[in-house]
ROGU-59753 format. One record per residue (C-alpha): residue number from 1; x, y, z. Coordinates in steps of 0.1 Angstrom, whole numbers, plus 5000, padded with zeros to 4 digits. Example, Ala and Ser with C-alpha at 12.3 -4.5 7.8 and 13.67 -1.06 7.14 Angstrom:
2
+-----+------+------+------+
|   i |   xx |   yy |   zz |
+-----+------+------+------+
|   1 | 5123 | 4955 | 5078 |
|   2 | 5137 | 4989 | 5071 |
+-----+------+------+------+
// end
This chain:
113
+-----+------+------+------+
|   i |   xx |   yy |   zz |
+-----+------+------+------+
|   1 | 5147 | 4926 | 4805 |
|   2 | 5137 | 4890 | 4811 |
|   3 | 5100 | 4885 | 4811 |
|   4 | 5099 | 4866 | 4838 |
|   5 | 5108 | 4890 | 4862 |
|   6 | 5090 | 4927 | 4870 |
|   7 | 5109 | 4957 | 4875 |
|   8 | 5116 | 4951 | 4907 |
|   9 | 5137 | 4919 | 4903 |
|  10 | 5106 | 4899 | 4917 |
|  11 | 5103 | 4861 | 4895 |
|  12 | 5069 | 4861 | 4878 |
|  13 | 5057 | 4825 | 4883 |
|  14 | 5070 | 4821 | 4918 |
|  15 | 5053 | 4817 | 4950 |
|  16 | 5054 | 4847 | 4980 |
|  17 | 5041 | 4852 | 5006 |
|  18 | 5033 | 4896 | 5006 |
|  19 | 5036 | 4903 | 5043 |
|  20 | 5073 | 4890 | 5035 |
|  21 | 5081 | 4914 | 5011 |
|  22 | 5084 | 4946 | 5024 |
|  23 | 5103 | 4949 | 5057 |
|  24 | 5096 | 4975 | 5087 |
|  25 | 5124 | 5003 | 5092 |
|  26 | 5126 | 5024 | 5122 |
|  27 | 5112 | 5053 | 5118 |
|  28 | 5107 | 5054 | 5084 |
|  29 | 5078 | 5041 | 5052 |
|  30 | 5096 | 5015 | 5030 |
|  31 | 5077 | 5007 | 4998 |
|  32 | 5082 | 4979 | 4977 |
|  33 | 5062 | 4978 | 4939 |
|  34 | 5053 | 4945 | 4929 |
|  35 | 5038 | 4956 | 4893 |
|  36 | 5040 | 4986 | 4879 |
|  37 | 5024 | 4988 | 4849 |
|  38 | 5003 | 5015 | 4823 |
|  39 | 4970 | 5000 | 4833 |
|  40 | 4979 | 5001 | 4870 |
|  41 | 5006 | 4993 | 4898 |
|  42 | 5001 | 4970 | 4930 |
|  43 | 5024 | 4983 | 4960 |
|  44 | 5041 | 4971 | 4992 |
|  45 | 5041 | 4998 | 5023 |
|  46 | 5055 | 4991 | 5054 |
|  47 | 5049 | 5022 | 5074 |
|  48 | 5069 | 5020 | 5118 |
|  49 | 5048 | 5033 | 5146 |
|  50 | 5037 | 5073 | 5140 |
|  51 | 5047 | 5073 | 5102 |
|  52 | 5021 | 5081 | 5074 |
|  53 | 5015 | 5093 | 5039 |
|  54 | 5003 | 5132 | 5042 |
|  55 | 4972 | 5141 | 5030 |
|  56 | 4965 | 5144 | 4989 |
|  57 | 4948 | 5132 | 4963 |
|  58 | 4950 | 5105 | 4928 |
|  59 | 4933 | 5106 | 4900 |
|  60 | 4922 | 5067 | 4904 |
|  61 | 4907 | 5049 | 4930 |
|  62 | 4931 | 5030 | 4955 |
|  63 | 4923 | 4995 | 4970 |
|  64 | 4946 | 4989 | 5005 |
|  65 | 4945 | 4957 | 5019 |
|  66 | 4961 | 4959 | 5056 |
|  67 | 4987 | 4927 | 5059 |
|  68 | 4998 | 4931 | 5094 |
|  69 | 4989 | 4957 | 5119 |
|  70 | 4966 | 4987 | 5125 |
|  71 | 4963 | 5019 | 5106 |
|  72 | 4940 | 5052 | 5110 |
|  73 | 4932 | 5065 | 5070 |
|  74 | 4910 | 5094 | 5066 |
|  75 | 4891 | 5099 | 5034 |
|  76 | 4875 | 5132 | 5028 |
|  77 | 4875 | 5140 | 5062 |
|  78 | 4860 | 5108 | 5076 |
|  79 | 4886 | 5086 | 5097 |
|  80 | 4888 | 5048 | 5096 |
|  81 | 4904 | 5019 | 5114 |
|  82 | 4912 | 4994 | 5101 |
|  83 | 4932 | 4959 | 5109 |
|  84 | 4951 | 4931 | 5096 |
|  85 | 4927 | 4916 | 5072 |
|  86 | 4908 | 4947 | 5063 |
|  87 | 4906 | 4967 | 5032 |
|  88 | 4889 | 4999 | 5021 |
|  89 | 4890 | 5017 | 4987 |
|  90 | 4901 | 5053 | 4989 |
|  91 | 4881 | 5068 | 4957 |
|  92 | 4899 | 5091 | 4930 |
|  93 | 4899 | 5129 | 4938 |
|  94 | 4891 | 5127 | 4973 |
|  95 | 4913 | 5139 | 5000 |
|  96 | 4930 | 5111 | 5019 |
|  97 | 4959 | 5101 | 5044 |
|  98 | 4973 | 5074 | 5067 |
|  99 | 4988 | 5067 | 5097 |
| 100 | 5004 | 5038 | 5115 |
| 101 | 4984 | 5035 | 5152 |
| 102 | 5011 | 5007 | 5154 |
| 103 | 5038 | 4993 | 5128 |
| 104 | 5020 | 4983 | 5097 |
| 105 | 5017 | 4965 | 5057 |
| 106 | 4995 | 4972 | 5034 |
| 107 | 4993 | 4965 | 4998 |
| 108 | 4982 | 4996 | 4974 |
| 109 | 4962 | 4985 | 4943 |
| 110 | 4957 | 5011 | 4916 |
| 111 | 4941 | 5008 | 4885 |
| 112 | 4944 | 5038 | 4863 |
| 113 | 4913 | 5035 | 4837 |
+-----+------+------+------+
// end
């Protein structure tokens, strides 16, 4: 593979603009990885209207950084809101979901030390 590019085809070196990335779907969570790499993986979600991620768990704590929109996440039982702009980190082994309010991006940044 060309080391100039990721897994994902993506240029290293090259300027984007995230929000642009991923691209809304009716009815449906499209997901887009950036990096993906040992040490950790940074992710695209765009997630239509009533869509989410069901409720688990990871073994690493998760940054999410909201790009456009508004989404509901619930970490151990405690619900958040949270907008375009916002960010919150879901911490490892706790219970957490998501849920589009309204059509949303985030980006997912895990780091797995």
């Amino acid at each position: 593979m060309n080391d100039d590019k990721v897994s994902n085809g993506f240029n290293k070196s090259q300027i984007a603009r995230l929000i642009d990335l991923v691209n809304y779907q009716k009815g449906a969570v499209v997901s887009r990885t950036i990096i993906d790499k040992e040490h950790g993986t940074i992710t695209l979600f765009a997630f239509d209207k009533g869509q989410g991620l069901s409720e688990h768990t990871t073994p690493y704590d998760a940054l999410v950084y909201l790009l456009d929109g508004d989404a509901e996440i619930m970490i151990s039982r405690k619900l958040f809101c949270l907008r375009k702009g916002e960010m919150i980190i879901m911490p490892a082994n706790q219970p957490h979901a998501l849920r589009a309010l309204k059509k949303f991006k985030m980006m997912l940044i895990m780091i797995r030390l």
